[in-house]
C-alpha positions in Angstrom: 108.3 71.3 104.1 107.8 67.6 105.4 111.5 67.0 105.5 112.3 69.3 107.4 109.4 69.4 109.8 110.8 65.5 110.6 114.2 67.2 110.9 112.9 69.2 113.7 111.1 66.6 115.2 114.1 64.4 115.1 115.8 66.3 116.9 113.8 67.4 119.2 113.0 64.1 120.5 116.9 64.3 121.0 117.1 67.0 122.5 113.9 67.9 124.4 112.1 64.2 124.2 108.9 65.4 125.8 108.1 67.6 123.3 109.6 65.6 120.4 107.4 62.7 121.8 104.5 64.2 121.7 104.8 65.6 118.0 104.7 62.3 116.8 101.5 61.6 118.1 99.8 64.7 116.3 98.4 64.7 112.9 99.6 67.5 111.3 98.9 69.9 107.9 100.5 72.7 106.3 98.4 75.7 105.5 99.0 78.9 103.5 95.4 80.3 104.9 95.4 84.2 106.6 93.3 82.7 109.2 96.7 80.6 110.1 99.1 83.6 110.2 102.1 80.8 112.1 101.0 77.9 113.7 98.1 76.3 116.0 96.7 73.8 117.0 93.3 72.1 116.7 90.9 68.9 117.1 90.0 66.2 114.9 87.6 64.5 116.3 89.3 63.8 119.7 92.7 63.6 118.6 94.6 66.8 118.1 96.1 68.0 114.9 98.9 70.6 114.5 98.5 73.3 111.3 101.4 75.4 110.3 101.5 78.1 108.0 104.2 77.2 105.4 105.4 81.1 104.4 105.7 81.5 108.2 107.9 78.7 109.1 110.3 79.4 106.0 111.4 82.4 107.6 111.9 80.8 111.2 115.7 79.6 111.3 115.9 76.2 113.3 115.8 77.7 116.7 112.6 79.3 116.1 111.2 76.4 114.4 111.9 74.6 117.4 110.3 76.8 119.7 106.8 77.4 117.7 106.5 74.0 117.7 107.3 73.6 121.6 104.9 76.2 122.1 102.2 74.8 120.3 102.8 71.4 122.1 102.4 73.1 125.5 99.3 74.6 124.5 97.6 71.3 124.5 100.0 69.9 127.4 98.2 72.5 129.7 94.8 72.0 128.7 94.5 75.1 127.0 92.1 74.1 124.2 89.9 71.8 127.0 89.9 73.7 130.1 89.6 77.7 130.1 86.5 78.5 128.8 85.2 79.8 131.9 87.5 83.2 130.7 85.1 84.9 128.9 87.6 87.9 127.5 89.7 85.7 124.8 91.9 87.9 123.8 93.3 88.7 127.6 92.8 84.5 128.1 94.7 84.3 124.6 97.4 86.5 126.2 97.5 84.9 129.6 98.1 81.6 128.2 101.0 82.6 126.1 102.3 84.2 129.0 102.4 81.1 130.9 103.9 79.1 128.3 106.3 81.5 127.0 108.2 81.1 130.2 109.6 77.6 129.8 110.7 78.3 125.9 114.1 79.7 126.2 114.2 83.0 124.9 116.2 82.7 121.8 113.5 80.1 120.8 111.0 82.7 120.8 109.7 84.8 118.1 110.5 89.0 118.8 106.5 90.0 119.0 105.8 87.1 121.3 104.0 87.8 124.4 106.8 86.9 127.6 106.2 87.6 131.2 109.1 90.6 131.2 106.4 92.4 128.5 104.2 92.6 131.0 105.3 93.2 134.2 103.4 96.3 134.7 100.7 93.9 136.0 102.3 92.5 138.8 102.8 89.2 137.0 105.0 86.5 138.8 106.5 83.2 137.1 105.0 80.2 137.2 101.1 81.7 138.4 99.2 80.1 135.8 96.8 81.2 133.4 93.9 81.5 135.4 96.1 84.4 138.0 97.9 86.0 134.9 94.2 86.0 133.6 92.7 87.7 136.4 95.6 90.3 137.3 95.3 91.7 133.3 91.4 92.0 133.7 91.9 93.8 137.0 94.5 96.5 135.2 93.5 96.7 131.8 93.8 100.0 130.3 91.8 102.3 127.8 91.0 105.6 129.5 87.7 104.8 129.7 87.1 102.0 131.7 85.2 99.9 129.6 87.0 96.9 127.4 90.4 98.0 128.0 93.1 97.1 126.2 96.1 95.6 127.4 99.4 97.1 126.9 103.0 96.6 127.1 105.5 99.1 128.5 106.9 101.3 126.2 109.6 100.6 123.4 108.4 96.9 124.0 106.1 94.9 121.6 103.7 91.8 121.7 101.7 90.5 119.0 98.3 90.1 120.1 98.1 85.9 119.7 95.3 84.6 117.8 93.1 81.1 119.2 90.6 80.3 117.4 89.1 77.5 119.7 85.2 78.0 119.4 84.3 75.1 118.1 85.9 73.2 120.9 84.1 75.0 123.5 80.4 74.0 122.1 81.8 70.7 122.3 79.4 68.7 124.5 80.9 67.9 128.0 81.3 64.1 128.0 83.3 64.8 124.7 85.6 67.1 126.0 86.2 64.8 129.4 86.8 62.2 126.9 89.5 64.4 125.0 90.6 65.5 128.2 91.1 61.8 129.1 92.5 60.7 126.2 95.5 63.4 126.1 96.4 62.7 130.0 96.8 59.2 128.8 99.1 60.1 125.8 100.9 62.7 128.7 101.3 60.5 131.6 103.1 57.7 129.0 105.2 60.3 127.6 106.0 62.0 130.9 107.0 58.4 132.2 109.3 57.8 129.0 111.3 60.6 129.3 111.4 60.6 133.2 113.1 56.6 132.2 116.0 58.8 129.9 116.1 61.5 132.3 115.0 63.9 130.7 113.2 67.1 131.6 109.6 67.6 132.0 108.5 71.3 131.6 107.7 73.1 134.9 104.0 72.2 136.2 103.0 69.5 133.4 102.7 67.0 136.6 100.8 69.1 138.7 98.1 69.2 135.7 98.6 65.4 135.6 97.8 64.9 139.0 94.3 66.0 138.6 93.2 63.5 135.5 94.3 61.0 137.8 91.6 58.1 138.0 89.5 58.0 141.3 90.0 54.6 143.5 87.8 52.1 142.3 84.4 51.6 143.8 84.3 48.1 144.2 86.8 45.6 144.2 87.2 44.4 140.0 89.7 41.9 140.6 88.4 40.0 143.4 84.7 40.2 141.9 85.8 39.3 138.0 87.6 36.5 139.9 84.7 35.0 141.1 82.2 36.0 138.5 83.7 35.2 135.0 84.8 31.5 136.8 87.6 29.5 133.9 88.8 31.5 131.5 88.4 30.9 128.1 92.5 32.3 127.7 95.6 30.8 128.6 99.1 32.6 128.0 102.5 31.4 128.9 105.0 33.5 131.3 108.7 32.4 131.6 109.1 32.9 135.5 112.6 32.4 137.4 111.0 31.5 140.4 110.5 28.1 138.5 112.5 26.0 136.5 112.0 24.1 134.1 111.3 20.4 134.7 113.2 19.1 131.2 116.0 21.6 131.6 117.2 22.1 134.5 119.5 25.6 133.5 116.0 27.4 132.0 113.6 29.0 133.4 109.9 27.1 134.1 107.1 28.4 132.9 103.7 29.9 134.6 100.2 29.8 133.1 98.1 32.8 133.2 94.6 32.7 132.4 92.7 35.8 131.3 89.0 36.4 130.6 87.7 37.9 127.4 84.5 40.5 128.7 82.3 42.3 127.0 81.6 45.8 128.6 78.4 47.7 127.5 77.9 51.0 128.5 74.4 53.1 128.4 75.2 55.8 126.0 71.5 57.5 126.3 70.7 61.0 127.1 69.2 59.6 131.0 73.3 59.2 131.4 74.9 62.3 132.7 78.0 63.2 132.2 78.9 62.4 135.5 77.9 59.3 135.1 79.9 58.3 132.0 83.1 59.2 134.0 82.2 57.1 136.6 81.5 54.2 134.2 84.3 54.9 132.6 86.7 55.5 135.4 85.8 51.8 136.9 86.3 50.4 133.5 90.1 51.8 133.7 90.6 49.9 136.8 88.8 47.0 135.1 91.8 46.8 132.8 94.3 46.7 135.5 93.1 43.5 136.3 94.8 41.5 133.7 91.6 40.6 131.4 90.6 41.3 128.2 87.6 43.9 127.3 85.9 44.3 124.1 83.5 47.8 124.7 80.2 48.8 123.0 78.3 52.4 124.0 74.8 51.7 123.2 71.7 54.3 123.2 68.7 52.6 120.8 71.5 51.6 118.6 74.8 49.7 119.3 78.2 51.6 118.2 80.8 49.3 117.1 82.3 47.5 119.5 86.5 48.6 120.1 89.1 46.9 122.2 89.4 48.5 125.3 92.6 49.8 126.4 93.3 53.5 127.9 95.1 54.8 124.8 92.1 53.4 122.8 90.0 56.2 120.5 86.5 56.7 122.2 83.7 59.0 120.4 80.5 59.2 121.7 78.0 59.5 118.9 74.1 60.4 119.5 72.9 60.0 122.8 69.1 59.3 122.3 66.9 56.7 124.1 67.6 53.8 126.0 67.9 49.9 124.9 69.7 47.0 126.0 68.9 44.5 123.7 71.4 45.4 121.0 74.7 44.8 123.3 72.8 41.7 124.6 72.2 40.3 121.2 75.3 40.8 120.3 76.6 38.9 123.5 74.5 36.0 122.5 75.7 35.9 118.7 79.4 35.6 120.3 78.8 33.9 123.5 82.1 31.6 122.2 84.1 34.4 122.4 83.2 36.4 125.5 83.5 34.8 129.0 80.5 37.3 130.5 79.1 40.8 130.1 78.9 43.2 132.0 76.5 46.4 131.4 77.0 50.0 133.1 73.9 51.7 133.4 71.0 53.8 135.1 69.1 51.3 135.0 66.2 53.2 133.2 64.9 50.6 130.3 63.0 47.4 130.5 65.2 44.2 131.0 66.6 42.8 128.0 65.1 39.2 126.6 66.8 36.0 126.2 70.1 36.3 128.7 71.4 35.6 131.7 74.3 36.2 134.1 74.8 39.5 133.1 76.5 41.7 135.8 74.5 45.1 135.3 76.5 47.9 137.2 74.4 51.0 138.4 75.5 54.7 138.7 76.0 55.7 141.9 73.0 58.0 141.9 70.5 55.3 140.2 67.6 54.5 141.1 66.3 50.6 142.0 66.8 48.3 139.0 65.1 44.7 140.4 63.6 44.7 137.0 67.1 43.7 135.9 67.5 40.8 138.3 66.1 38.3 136.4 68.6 38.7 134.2 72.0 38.4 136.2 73.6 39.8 139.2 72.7 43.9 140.0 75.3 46.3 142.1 75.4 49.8 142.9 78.3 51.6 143.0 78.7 54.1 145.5 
């Protein structure tokens, strides 16, 4: 079963690389459970994870093989899992979505009971109009006789297997956890999307558009003039062969340019007083943060500290408990490893008594927090807004 799942996978990559690509970032386990009838997809904390029922896939030749597995991947490349809860009937959002998938599978790929736009143009369905439209046109004609929790139906002589999600558990997610899954996965997308765009490759129809809107907002203040000034010498020094230069000793080489980088700890308030709006913002500034060149070392903090993670955007971020509020832990910390860190900066509300024993922090406020002077005595304070 492995072997030949990494067949498929091989090629793949080979021949459809954004698909291929993105296989190898999922975990994946084969199943022989009824409540797995083919394939799906699920999460793992925040990562996703692929299951595929083993009797199933021994009776897919390679074709078919190929396309379950493309089909699965464009689930999660469209959001399915994150994104459409707000469709309350899930076995007409269950169909909807496989309609909109189906569409860039080519048809030999695809299984005979599959659910394909042609099955159901009865409804007036279109290509390309999304879940949300197929979603809405199937509720509007559904079909029993009665009027009440139709069914929906294919022409005659045609059949579709009603598909099966079983995505509960996502939806009861908490919000910031599923904007942080939601994050992650447009990270993993975008790098894909840009690799195979590089061997010029195909990207399936509308996978951009959905890009577009994980798209970080502009920065609300200016990190790489302000880290300039406020973290003064760096504590880091790499070396950069540069043509623009050349070498003193050897005149054919190139010379070399010193760049210094700064090693920052970013703390951010993990506590219930912290919407979920405000966590993106935090975290959204803390992207462009990263743009600037420096190193960040991240700790989410309620009463207790998390451990503290390297900050990059493909890192792992879980939010744990979101209880009280306290800053000393991340400031404690700070202070244990002042060698190491050039400054600290802390994104918060603001709502907790000032932290004892440091100074020139740079505490960042929400853009919707209240007064913090309580916090000057302890650094610089800005609001972002």
């Amino acid at each position: 079963m492995q072997q030949r799942l990494a067949k498929i996978c091989k090629q793949l990559i080979q021949e459809q690389p954004f698909y291929g690509l993105i296989l190898v970032t999922l975990q994946k386990e084969f199943t022989k459970s009824k409540s797995m009838p083919t394939a799906g997809v699920g999460l793992n904390g925040i990562q996703y994870k692929l299951y595929i029922n083993e009797d199933f896939v021994s009776s897919l030749n390679d074709d078919e093989y190929k396309g379950l597995l493309m089909h699965e991947v464009l689930h999660i490349a469209s959001f399915h899992l994150t994104e459409y809860n707000h469709l309350k009937n899930k076995e007409v959002a269950n169909i909807a979505q496989d309609i909109e998938i189906n569409q860039v599978i080519p048809p030999k790929m695809l299984p005979t009971g599959g659910c394909t736009l042609d099955k159901f143009k009865k409804y007036d369905l279109k290509p390309f109009e999304g879940t949300n439209t197929y979603y809405k046109k199937l509720m509007d004609k559904k079909q029993d006789g009665n009027g009440n929790n139709g069914k929906i139906s294919c022409p005659d002589g045609t059949k579709a297997d009603k598909p099966v999600h079983n995505w509960d558990d996502i939806s009861k997610l908490p919000e910031a956890q599923k904007k942080l899954v939601d994050r992650q996965l447009a990270n993993i997308l975008q790098e894909v999307v840009d690799q195979v765009k590089k061997q010029q490759g195909n990207i399936p129809q509308g996978i951009e558009q959905i890009l577009e809107k994980f798209k970080p907002e502009p920065p609300k203040f200016n990190w790489k003039a302000y880290l300039r000034r406020f973290v003064g010498n760096s504590n880091k020094i790499s070396i950069k062969k540069t043509a623009r230069k050349k070498s003193l000793r050897f005149e054919e080489n190139f010379g070399i340019k010193k760049i210094s980088h700064s090693h920052v700890l970013v703390a951010i308030d993990s506590s219930a007083s912290v919407n979920d709006n405000e966590l993106k913002e935090f975290l959204n500034e803390l992207h462009h943060m990263y743009k600037t060149g420096n190193e960040f070392t991240l700790v989410f903090c309620d009463t207790d500290m998390q451990a503290p993670i390297k900050y990059s955007p493909k890192v792992e971020i879980v939010l744990k408990q979101r209880g009280g509020t306290s800053f000393q832990p991340p400031c404690d910390y700070y202070l244990k490893n002042k060698n190491k860190f050039t400054t600290m900066i802390y994104f918060t509300d603001g709502e907790c008594s000032a932290p004892t024993g440091v100074k020139n922090i740079l505490w960042v406020l929400s853009s919707v927090s209240s007064n913090a002077d309580h916090l000057v005595k302890t650094g610089k304070v800005i609001k972002l807004n």
